[in-house]
LOLUMVEX-341327 format. One record per residue: residue number from 0; residue in three letters; x, y, z of N, C-alpha, C, O in turn. Coordinates in steps of 0.2 Angstrom, whole numbers, plus 2048, in hexadecimal, padded with zeros to 3 digits. Example, Ala and Ser with C-alpha at 12.3 -4.5 7.8 and 13.67 -1.06 7.14 Angstrom:
n;res;n.xx;n.yy;n.zz;ca.xx;ca.yy;ca.zz;c.xx;c.yy;c.zz;o.xx;o.yy;o.zz
0;Ala;842;7E4;827;83E;7EA;827;842;7F0;827;847;7EF;82A
1;Ser;840;7F5;823;844;7FB;824;840;800;827;843;806;828
END
This chain:
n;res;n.xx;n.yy;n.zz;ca.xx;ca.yy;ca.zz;c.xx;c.yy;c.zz;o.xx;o.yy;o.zz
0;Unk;B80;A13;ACF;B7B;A0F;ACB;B7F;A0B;AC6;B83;A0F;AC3
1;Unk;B7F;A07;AC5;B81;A01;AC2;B7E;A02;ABA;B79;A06;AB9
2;Unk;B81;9FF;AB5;B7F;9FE;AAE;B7C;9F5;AAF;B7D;9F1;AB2
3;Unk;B77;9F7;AAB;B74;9ED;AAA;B79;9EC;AA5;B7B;9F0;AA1
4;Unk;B7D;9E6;AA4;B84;9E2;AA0;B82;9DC;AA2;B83;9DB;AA8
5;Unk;B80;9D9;AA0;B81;9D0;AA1;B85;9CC;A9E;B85;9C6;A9E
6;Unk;B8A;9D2;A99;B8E;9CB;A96;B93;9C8;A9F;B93;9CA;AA4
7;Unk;B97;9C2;A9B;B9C;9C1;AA0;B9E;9B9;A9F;BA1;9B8;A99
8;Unk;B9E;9B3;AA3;B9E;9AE;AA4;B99;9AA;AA1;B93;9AA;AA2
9;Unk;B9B;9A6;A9E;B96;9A1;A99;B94;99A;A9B;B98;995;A9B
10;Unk;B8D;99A;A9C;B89;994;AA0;B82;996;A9D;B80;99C;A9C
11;Unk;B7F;991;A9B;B77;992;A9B;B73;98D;A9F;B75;988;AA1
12;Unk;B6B;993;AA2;B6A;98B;AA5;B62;989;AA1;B5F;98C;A9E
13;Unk;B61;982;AA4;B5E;97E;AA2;B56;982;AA1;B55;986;AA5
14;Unk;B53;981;A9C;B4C;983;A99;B48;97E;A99;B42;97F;A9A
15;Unk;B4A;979;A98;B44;973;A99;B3F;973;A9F;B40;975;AA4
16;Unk;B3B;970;A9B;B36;972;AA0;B35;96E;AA7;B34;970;AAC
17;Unk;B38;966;AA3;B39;961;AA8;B40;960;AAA;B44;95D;AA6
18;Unk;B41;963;AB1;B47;963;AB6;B47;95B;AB7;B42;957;AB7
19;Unk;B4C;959;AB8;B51;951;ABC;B4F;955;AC3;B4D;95B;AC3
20;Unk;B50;950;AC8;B54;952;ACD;B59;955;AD0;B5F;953;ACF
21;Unk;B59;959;AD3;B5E;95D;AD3;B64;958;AD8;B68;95B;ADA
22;Unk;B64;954;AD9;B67;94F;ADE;B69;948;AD7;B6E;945;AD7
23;Unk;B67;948;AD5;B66;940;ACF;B6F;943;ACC;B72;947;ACA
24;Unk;B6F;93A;ACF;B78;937;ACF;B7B;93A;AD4;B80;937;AD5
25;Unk;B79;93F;AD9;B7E;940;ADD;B7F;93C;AE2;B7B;937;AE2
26;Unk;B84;93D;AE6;B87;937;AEC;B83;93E;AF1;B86;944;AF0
27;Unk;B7E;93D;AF5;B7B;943;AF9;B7F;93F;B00;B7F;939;B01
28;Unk;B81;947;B04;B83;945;B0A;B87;94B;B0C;B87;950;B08
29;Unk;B8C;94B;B13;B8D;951;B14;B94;953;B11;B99;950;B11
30;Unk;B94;95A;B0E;B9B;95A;B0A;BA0;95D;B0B;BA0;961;B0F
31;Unk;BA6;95D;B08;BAC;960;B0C;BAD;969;B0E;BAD;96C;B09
32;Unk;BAE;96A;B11;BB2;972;B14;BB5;973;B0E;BB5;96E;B0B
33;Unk;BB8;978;B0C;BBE;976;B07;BC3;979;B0B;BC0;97A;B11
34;Unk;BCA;97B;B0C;BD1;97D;B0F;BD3;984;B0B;BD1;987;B06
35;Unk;BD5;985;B0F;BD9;98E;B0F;BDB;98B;B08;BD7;98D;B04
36;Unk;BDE;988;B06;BE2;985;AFF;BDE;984;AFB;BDF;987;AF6
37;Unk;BDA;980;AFB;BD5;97E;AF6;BCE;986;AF3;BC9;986;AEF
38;Unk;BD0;98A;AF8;BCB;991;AF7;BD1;994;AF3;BCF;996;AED
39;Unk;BD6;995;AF4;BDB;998;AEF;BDB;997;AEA;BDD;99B;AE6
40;Unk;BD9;990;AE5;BDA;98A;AE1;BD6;98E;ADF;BD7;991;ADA
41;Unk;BD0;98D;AE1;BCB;98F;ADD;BCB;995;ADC;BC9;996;AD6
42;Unk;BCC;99D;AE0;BCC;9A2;ADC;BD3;9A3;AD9;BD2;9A9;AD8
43;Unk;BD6;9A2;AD8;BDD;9A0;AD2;BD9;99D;ACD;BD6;9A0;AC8
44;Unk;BD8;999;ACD;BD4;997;AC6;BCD;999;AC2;BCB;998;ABC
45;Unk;BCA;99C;AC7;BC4;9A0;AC5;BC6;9A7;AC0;BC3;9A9;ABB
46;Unk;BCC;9AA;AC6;BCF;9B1;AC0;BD3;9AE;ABB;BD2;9B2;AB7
47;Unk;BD6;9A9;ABA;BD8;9A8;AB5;BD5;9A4;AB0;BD8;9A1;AAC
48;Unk;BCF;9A6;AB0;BCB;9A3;AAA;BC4;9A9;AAD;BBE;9A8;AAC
49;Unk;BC7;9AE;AAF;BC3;9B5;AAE;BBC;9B5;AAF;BB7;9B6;AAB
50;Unk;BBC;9B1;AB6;BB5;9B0;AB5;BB0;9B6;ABB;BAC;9B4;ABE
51;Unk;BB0;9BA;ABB;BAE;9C2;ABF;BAB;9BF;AC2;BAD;9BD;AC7
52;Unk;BA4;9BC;ABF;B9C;9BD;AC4;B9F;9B4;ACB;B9E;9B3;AD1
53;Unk;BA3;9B1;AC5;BA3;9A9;ACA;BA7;9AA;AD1;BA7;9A8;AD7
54;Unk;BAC;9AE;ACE;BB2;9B2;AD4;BAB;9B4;AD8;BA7;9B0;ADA
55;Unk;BAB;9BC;AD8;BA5;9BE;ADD;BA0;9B7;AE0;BA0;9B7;AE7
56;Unk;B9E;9B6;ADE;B99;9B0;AE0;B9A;9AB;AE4;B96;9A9;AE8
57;Unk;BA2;9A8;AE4;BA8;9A5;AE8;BA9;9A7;AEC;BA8;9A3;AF1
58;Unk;BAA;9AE;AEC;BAD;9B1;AF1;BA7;9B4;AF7;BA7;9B3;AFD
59;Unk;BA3;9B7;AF5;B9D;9B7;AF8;B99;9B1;AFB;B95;9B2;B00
60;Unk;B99;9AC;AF9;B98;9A5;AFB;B9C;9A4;B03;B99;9A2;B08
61;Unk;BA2;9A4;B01;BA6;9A3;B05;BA8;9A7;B0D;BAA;9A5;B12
62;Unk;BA4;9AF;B0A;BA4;9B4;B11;B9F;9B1;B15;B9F;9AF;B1A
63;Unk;B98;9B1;B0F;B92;9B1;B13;B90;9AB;B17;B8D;9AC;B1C
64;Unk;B93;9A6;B15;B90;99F;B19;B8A;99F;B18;B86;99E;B1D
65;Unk;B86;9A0;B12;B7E;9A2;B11;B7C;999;B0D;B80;994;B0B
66;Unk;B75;999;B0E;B73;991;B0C;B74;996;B02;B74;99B;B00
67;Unk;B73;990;AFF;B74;991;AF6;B6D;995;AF6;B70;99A;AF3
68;Unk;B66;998;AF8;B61;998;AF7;B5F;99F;AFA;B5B;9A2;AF8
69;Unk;B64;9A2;B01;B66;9A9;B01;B6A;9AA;AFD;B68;9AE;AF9
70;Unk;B71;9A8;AFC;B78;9AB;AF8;B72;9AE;AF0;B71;9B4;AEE
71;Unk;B70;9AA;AED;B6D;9AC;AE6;B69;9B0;AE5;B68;9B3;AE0
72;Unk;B66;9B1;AED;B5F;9B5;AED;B60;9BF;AEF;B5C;9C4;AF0
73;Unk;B6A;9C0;AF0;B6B;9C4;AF1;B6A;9CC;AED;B6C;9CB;AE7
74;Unk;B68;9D0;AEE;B67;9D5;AEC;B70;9DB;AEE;B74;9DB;AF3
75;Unk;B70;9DE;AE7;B75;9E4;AE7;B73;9E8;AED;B79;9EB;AEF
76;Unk;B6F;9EA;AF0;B6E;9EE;AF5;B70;9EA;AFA;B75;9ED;AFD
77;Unk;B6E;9E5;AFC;B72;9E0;B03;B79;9E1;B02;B7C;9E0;B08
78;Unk;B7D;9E3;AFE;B84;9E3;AFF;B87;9E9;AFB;B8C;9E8;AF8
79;Unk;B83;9EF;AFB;B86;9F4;AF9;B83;9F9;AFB;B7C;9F9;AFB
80;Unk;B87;9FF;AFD;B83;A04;B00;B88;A0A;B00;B8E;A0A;B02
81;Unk;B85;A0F;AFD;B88;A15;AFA;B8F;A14;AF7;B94;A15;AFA
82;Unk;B8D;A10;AEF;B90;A10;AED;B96;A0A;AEC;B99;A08;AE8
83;Unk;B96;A08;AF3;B9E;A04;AF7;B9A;9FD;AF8;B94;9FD;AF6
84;Unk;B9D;9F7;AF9;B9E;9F3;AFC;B9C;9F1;B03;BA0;9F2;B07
85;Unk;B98;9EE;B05;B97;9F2;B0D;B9E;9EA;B10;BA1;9E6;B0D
86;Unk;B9D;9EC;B14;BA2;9E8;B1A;B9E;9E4;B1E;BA0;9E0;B23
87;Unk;B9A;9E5;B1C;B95;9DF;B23;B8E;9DF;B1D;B8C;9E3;B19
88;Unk;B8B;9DA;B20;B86;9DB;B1B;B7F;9D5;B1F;B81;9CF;B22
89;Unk;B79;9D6;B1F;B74;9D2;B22;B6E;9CF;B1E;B6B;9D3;B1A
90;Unk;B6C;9C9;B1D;B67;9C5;B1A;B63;9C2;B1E;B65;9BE;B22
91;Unk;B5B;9C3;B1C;B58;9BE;B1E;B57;9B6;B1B;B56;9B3;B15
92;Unk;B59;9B3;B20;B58;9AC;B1D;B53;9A9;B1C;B4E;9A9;B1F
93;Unk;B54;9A4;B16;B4E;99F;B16;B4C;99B;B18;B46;99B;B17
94;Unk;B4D;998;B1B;B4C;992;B1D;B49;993;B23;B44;990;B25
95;Unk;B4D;998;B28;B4B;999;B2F;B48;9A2;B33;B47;9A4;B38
96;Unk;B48;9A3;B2D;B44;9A8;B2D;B48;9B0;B30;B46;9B6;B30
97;Unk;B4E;9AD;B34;B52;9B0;B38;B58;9B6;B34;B5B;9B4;B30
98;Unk;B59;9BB;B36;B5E;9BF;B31;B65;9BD;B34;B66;9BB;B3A
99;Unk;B6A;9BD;B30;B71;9B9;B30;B76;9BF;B2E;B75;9C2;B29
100;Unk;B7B;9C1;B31;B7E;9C6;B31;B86;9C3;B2D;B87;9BD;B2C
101;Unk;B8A;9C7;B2A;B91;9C3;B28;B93;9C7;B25;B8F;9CA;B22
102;Unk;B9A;9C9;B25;BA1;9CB;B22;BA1;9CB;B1C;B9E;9C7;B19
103;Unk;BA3;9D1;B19;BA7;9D2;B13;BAF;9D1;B11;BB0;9D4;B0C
104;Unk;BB3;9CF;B12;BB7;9D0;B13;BBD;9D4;B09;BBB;9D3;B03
105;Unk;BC2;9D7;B0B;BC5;9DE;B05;BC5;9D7;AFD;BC3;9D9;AF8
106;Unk;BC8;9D1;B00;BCA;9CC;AF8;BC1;9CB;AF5;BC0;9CA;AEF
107;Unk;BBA;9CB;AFA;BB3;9CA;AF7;BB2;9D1;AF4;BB0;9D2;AEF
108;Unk;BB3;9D6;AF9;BB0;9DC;AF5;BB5;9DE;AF2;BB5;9E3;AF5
109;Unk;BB9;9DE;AEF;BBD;9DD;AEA;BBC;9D9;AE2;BBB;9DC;ADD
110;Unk;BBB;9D2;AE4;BB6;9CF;AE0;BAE;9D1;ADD;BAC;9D0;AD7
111;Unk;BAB;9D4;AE3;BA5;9D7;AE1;BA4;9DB;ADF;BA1;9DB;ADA
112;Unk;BA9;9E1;AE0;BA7;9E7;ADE;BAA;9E6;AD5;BA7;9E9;AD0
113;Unk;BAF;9E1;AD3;BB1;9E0;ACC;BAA;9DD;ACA;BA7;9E1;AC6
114;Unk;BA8;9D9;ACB;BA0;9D6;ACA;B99;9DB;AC8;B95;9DB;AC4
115;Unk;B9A;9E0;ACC;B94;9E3;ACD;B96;9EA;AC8;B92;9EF;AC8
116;Unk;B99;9EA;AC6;B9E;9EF;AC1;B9C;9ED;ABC;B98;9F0;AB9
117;Unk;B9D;9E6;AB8;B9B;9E3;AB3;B94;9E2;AB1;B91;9E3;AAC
118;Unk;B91;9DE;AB9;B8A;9DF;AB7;B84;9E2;AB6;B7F;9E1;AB3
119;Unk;B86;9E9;ABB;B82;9EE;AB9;B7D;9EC;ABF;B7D;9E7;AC3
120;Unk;B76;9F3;ABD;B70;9EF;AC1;B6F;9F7;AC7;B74;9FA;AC8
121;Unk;B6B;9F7;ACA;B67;9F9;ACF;B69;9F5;AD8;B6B;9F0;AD9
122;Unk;B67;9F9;ADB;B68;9F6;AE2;B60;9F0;AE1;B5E;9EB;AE4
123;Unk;B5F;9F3;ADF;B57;9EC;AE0;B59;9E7;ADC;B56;9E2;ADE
124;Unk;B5D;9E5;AD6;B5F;9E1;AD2;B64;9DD;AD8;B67;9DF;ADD
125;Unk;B62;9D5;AD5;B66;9CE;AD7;B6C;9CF;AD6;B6D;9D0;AD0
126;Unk;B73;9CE;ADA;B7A;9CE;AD9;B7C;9C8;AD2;B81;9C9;ACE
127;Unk;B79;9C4;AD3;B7A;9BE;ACF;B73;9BD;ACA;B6F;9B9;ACD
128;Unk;B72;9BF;AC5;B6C;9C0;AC2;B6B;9B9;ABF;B70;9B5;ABF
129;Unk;B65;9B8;ABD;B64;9B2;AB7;B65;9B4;AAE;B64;9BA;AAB
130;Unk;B68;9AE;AAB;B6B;9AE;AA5;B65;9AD;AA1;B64;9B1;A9C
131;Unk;B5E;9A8;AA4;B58;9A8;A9F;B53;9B0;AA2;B52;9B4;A9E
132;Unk;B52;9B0;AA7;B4E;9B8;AAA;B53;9BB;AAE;B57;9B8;AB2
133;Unk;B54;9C1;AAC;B59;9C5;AAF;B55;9C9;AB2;B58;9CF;AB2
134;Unk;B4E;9C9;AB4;B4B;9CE;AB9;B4C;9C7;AC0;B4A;9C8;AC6
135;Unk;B4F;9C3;ABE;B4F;9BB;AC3;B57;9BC;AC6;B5C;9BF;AC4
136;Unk;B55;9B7;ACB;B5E;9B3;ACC;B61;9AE;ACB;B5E;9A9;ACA
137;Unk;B66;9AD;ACA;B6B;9A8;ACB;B65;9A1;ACE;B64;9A1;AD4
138;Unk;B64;99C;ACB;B61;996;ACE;B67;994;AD3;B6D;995;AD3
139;Unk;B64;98F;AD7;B68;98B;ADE;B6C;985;AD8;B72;983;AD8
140;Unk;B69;983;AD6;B6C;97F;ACF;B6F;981;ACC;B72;97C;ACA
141;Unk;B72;989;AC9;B75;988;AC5;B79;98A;ACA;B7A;98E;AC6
142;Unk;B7C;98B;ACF;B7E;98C;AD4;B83;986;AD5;B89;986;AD4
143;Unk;B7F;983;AD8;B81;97B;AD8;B86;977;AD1;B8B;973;AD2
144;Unk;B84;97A;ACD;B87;975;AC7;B8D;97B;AC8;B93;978;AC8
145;Unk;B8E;982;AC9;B94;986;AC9;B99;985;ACD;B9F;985;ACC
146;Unk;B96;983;AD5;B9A;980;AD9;B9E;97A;AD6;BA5;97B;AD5
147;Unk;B9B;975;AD4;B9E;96F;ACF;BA3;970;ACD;BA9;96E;ACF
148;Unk;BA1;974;AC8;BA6;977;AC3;BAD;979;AC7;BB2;976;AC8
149;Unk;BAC;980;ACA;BB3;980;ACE;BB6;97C;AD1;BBD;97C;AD0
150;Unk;BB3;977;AD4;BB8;970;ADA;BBC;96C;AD5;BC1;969;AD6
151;Unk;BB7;96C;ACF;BBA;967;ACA;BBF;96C;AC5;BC3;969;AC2
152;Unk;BC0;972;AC6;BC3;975;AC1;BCA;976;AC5;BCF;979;AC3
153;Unk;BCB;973;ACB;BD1;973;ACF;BD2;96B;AD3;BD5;96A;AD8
154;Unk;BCE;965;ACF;BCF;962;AD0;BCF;95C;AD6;BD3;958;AD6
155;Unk;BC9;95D;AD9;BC4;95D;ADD;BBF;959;ADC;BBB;959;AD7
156;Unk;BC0;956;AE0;BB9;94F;ADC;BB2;954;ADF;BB1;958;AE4
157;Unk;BAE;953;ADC;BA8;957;ADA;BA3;954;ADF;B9F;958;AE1
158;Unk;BA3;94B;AE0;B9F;949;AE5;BA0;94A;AEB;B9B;948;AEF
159;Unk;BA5;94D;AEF;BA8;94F;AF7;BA6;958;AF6;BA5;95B;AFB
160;Unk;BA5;95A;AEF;BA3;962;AF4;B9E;963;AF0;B9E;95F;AEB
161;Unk;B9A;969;AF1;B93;96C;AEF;B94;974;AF3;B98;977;AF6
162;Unk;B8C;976;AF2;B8B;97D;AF4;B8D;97D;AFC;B92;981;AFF
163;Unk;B8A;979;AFF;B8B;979;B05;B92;978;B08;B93;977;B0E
164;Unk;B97;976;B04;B9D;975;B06;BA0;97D;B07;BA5;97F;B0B
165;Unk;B9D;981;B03;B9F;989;B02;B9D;98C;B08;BA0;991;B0A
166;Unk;B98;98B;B0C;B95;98C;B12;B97;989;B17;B96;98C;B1C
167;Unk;B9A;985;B17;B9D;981;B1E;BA1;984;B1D;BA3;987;B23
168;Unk;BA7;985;B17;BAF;987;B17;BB1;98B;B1F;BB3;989;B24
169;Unk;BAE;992;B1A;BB2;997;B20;BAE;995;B2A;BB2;995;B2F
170;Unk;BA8;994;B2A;BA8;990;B31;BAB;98B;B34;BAA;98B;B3A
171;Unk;BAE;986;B30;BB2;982;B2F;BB8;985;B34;BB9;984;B3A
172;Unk;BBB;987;B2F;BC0;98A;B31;BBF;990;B38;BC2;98E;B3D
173;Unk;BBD;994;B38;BBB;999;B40;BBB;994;B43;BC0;992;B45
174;Unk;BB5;98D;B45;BB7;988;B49;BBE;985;B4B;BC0;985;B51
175;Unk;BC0;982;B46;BC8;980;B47;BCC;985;B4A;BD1;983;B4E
176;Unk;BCA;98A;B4A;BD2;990;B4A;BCF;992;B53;BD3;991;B57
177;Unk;BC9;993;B54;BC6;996;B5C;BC2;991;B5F;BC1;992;B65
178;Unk;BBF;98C;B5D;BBC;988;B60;BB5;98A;B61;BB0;987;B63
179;Unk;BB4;98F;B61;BAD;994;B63;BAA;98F;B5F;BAC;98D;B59
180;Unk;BA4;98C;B62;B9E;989;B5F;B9A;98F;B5C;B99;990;B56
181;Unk;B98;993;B63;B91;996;B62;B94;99C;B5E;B8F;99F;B5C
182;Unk;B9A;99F;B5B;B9B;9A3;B57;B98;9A3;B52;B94;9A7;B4F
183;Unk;B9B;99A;B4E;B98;997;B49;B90;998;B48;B8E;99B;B43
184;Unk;B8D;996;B4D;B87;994;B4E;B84;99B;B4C;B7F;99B;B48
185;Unk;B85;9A1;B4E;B84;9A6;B4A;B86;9AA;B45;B83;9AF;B43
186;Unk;B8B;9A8;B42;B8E;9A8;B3B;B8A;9A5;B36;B87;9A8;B32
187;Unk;B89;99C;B3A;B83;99B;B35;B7D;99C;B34;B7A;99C;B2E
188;Unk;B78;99F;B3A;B72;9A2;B3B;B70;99D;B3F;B6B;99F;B41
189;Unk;B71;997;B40;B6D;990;B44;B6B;992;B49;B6F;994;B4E
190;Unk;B63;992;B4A;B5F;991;B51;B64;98E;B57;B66;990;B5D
191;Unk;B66;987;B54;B69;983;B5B;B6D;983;B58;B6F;985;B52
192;Unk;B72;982;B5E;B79;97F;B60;B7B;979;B5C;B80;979;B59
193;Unk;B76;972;B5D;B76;96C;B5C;B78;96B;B54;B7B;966;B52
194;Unk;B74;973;B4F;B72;971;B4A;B7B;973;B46;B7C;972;B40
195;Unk;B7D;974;B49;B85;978;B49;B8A;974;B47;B8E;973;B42
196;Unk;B89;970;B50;B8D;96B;B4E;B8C;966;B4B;B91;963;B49
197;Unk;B86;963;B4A;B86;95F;B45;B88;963;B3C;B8C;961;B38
198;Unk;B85;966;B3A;B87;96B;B36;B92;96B;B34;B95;96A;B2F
199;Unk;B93;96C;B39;B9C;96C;B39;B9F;965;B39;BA4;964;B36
200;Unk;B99;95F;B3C;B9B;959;B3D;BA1;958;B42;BA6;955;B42
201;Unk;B9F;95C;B47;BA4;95B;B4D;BA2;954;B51;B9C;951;B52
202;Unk;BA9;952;B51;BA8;94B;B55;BAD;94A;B5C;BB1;94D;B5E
203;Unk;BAB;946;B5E;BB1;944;B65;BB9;946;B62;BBC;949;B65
204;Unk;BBB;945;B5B;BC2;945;B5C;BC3;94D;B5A;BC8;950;B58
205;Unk;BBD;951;B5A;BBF;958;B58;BC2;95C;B60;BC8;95F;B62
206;Unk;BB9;959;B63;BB8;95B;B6A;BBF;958;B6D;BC3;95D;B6E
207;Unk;BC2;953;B6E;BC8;951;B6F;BCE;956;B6F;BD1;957;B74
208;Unk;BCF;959;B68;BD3;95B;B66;BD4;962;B68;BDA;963;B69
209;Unk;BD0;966;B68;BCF;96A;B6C;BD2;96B;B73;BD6;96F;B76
210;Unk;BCF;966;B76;BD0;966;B7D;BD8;965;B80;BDB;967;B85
211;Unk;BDC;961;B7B;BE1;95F;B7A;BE5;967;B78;BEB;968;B7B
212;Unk;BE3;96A;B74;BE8;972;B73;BE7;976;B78;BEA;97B;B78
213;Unk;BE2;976;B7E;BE0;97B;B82;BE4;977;B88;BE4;972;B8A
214;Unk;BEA;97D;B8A;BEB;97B;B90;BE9;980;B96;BE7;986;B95
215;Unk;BEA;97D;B9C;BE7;980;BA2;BED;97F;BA9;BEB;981;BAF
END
C-alpha cells in the first residue's frame, strides 16, 4: 500500500471556467516518431531536472503506445500487482472499445515504481493524479502541454511532435527493424490494417525499401 504524497513536479492547471481550444495556434497534422536519440534526450533531461512523475509518464507513454485519453485514465492496479511492477499489462481502450495489451519493459518500471513510491495512493487510485482534484486524473491537456515541455526542453520544435508522437515512437520503430505490419497493428489495438498504416504513414518508398533489404 502506497502513502498519498503529491508533492513532486511543479505545474498547475487551468481553473477557468472558460477553456481556448485545446488545438488554438497549433500547426494540426501528423507528427513526428521521435528516434532512439531524441527518447534518451529526453529522459536525461527529465532526471536532471528531477522530474519523477514526467519520467514515469514518458516512459510509460512510450511502452504503452496508448492514445493521451487511456495513458491518464490509468489506474495503480493496471500496472502493479503484488506489490511489483507487472511486465505486461492490459487496457481497455476508448475509443474502440477493444482491450490493448503492452510491455513494461525494467528502464519504465524502474521509473514507475520511483513514481508510485512518491505518490502514494491505493491500487484504485490514478497513476498520474490531478493537481486541482486528486480523487481525478491527469487531464489530456495537461498532458499535452508536458509533452511540449519535454520536446522543447531538448530542443525540438514543439510544432513537429505532440502526444501522439509518444505513441507512434516505439511502433515506429518495431516497424523499421521487422517490417511486421500486423504486429504493429496490434501493438496499437486498430480494428484495421489500413488504419496502421496510414497511422505509421507508410508510403511507396517505405514499401520499397523494405523490399530492397529482403533478399531471396
Amino acid at each position: 500500500m502506497y502513502r498519498d504524497n503529491f508533492e513532486s513536479d511543479s505545474e498547475t492547471e487551468p481553473t477557468a471556467t472558460k477553456r481556448q481550444v485545446w488545438n488554438a495556434g497549433r500547426t494540426v497534422g501528423a507528427k513526428r516518431a521521435l528516434k532512439p536519440k531524441q527518447i534518451w534526450e529526453i529522459r536525461f533531461y527529465l532526471n536532471q531536472h528531477r522530474r519523477l512523475r514526467d519520467r514515469a509518464l514518458f516512459d510509460l507513454a512510450i511502452d504503452s503506445k496508448l492514445r493521451g485519453c487511456d495513458l491518464v485514465q490509468m489506474k495503480i492496479g493496471d500496472i502493479v500487482s503484488g506489490g511489483q511492477i507487472r511486465t505486461r499489462a492490459i487496457v481497455m481502450q476508448q475509443k474502440t472499445g477493444r482491450p490493448v495489451q503492452f510491455e513494461l519493459l525494467s528502464d519504465t518500471r524502474g521509473s514507475l515504481l520511483a513514481w508510485l513510491e512518491r505518490r502514494g495512493g491505493t491500487v484504485d487510485d490514478y497513476v498520474f493524479p490531478s493537481r486541482v482534484d486528486h480523487n481525478g486524473h491527469l487531464s489530456t491537456r495537461q498532458y499535452a502541454r508536458l509533452v511540449d515541455e519535454w520536446v522543447t526542453g531538448v530542443g525540438l520544435m514543439r510544432s513537429d511532435y505532440g502526444t501522439h508522437s509518444l505513441r507512434r515512437t516505439k511502433a515506429s520503430i518495431i516497424y523499421r527493424a521487422t517490417g511486421n505490419l500486423r504486429a504493429v497493428q496490434i501493438l496499437l489495438g486498430h480494428s484495421k490494417i489500413e488504419n496502421t498504416v496510414r497511422y505509421l504513414g507508410i508510403d511507396v518508398e517505405d514499401a520499397l525499401a523494405l523490399a530492397e533489404n529482403t533478399e531471396i
